[in-house]
C-alpha positions as CSV (number, residue, x, y, z in Angstrom):
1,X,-3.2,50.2,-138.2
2,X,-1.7,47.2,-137.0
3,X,-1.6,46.2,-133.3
4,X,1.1,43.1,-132.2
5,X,-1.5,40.9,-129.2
6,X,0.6,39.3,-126.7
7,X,-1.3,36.3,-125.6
8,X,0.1,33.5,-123.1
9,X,-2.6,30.7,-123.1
10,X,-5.2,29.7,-125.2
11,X,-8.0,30.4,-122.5
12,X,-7.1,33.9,-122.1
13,X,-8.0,36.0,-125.7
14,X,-9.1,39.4,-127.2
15,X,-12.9,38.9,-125.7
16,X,-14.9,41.9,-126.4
17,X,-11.6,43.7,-128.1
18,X,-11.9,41.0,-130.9
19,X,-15.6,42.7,-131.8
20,X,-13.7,46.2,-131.3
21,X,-10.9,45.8,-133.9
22,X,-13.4,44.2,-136.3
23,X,-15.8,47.1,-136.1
24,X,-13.1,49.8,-136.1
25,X,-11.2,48.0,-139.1
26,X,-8.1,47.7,-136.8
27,X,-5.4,44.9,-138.2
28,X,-3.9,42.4,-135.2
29,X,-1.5,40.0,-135.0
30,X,-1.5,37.3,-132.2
31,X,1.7,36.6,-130.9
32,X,2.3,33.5,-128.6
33,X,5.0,34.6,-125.8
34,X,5.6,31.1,-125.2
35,X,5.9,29.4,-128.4
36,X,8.4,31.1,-130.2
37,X,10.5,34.1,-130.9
38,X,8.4,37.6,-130.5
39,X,8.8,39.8,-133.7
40,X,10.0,42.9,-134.9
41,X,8.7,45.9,-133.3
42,X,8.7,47.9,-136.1
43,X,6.4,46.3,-138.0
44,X,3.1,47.2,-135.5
45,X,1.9,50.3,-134.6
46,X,0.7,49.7,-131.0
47,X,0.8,46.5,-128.5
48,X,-2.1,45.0,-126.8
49,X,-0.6,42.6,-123.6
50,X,-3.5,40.3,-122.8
51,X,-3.7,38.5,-119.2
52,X,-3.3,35.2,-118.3
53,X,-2.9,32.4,-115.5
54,X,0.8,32.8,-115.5
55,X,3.0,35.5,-112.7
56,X,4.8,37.9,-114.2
57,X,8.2,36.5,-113.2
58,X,7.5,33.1,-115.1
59,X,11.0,32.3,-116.7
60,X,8.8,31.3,-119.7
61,X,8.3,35.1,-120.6
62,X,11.7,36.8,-119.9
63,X,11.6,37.4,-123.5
64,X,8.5,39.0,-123.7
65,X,9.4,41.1,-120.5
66,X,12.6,42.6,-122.7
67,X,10.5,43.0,-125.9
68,X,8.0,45.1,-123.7
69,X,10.8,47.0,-122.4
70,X,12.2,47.9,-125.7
71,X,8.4,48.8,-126.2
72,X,8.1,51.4,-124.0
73,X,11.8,52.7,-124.5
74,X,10.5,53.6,-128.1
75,X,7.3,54.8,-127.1
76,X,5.1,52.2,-129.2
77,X,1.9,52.4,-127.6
78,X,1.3,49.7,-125.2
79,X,-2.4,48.2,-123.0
80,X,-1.4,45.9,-120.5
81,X,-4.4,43.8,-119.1
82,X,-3.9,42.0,-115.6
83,X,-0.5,40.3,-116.6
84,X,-0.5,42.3,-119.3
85,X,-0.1,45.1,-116.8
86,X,1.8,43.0,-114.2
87,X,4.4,42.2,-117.3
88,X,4.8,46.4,-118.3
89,X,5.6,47.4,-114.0
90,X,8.5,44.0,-114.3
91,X,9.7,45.6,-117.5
92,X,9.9,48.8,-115.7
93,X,11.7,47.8,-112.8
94,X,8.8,47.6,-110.4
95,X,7.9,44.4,-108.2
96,X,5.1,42.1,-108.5
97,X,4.2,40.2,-105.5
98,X,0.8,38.3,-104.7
99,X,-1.8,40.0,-103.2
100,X,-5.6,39.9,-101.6
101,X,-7.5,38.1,-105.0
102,X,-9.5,40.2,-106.3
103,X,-12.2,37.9,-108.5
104,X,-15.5,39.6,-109.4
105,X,-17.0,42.7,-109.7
106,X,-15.5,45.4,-107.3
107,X,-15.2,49.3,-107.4
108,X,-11.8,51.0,-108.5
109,X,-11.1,54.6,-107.4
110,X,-9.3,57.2,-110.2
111,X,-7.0,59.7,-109.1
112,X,-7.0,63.4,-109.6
113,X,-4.5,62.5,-112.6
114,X,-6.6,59.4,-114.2
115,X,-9.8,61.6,-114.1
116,X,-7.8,64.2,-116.6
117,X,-6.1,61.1,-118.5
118,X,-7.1,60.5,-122.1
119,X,-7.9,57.0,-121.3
120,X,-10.3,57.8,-118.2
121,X,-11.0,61.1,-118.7
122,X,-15.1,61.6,-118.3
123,X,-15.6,58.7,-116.4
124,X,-17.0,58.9,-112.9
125,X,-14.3,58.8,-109.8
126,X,-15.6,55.7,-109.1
127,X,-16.1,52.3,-111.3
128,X,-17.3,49.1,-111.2
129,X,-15.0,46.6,-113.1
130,X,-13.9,43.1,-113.0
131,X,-11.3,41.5,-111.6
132,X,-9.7,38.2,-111.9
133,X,-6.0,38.2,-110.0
134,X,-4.3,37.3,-107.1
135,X,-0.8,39.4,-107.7
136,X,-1.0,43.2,-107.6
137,X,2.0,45.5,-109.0
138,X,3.9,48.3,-107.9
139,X,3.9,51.7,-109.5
140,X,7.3,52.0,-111.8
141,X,9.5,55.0,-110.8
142,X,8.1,57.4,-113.2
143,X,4.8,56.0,-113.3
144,X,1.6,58.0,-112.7
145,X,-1.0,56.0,-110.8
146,X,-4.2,56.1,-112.3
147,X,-6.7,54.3,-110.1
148,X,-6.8,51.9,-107.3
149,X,-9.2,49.6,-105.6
150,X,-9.3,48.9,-101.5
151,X,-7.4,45.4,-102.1
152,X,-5.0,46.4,-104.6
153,X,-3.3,50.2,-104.0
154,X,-3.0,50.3,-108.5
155,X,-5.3,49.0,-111.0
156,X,-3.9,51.3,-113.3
157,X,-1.2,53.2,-114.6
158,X,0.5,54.9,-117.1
159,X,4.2,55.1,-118.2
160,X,5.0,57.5,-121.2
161,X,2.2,55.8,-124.1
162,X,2.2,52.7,-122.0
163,X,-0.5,51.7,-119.8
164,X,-1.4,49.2,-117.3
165,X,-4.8,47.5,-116.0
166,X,-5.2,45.3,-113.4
167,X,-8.5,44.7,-114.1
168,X,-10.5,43.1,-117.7
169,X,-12.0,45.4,-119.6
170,X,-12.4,42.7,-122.6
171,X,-14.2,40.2,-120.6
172,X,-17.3,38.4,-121.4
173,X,-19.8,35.4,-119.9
174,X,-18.3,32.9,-122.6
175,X,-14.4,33.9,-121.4
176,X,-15.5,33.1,-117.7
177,X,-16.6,29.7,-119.0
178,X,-13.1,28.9,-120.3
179,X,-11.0,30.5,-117.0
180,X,-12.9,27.9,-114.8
181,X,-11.1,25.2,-116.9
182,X,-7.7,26.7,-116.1
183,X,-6.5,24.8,-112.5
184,X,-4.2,28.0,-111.6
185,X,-7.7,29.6,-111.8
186,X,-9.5,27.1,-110.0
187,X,-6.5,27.9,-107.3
188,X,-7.2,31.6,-107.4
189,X,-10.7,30.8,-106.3
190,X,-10.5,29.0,-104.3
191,X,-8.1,31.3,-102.3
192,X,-10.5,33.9,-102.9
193,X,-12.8,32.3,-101.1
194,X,-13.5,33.6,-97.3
């Protein structure tokens, strides 16, 4: 297996999902949206979209919005994480707008079809995760909304084998660390703040 890793910034990697594809045996290549062309979708067999400190609409990843498009439209399996996710509902037509940040642990809520979806399913109704983002997405027409928090209506969906997280499931102490260096960061927490 072979996954294609979108990743926009340096400070924003695979985390725990490095240790994950290195137990499992599972072949990745990262790809830099921002420093040159994206490549052939044919050669992967799934896509991993990682976050980052950029918005979805940055000019600097039209490119990668299309190549996600033509992702889906194929039905290459796709995990969006934060932007990751924010970059699949833009591909899809949806809007991405700011939102209430959402920096910390917090609770999300699955729905009656995300407690029967392969990705959730056997989870309980209610988990805590982590956030780090101040834009929130739309659902895509044709989307089916997974879970949502009380600040942000969807922290996840799912469109066809594509999926979308709002939240980090890949993040650890030492990623944290290297965030707080990012200023767009520092600016999301400082908004966060009360």
């Amino acid at each position: 297996m072979m996954l294609a890793v979108l990743q926009h910034e340096p400070a924003t990697g695979l985390g725990r999902f490095a240790d994950l594809f290195a137990r499992l045996g599972v072949g990745h290549e990262v790809v830099w949206t921002t420093h040159r062309p994206l490549p052939d979708l044919r050669d992967y067999d799934g896509v991993l979209v990682l976050g980052g400190s950029l918005v979805a609409g940055d000019p600097r990843l039209r490119l990668a919005r299309h190549w996600i498009r033509d992702a889906v439209s194929i039905g290459v399996p796709y995990l969006g994480i934060c932007l990751g996710g924010q970059l699949l509902a833009s591909a899809l037509g949806a809007h991405v707008r700011r939102g209430r940040p959402e920096v910390g642990i917090h609770d999300i809520f699955l729905t009656e079809a995300g407690g029967l979806d392969p990705l959730f399913r056997g989870l309980p109704h209610r988990l805590d995760v982590f956030g780090f983002h101040g834009d929130g997405f739309a659902l895509p027409r044709g989307g089916v909304p997974l879970a949502g928090s009380l600040a942000c209506t969807y922290q996840a969906f799912r469109y066809g084998a594509a999926y979308g997280l709002q939240f980090h499931p890949e993040i650890r102490a030492g990623d944290l660390a290297r965030w707080r260096k990012v200023a767009s960061y520092r600016r999301l927490l400082r908004r966060q703040r009360p």
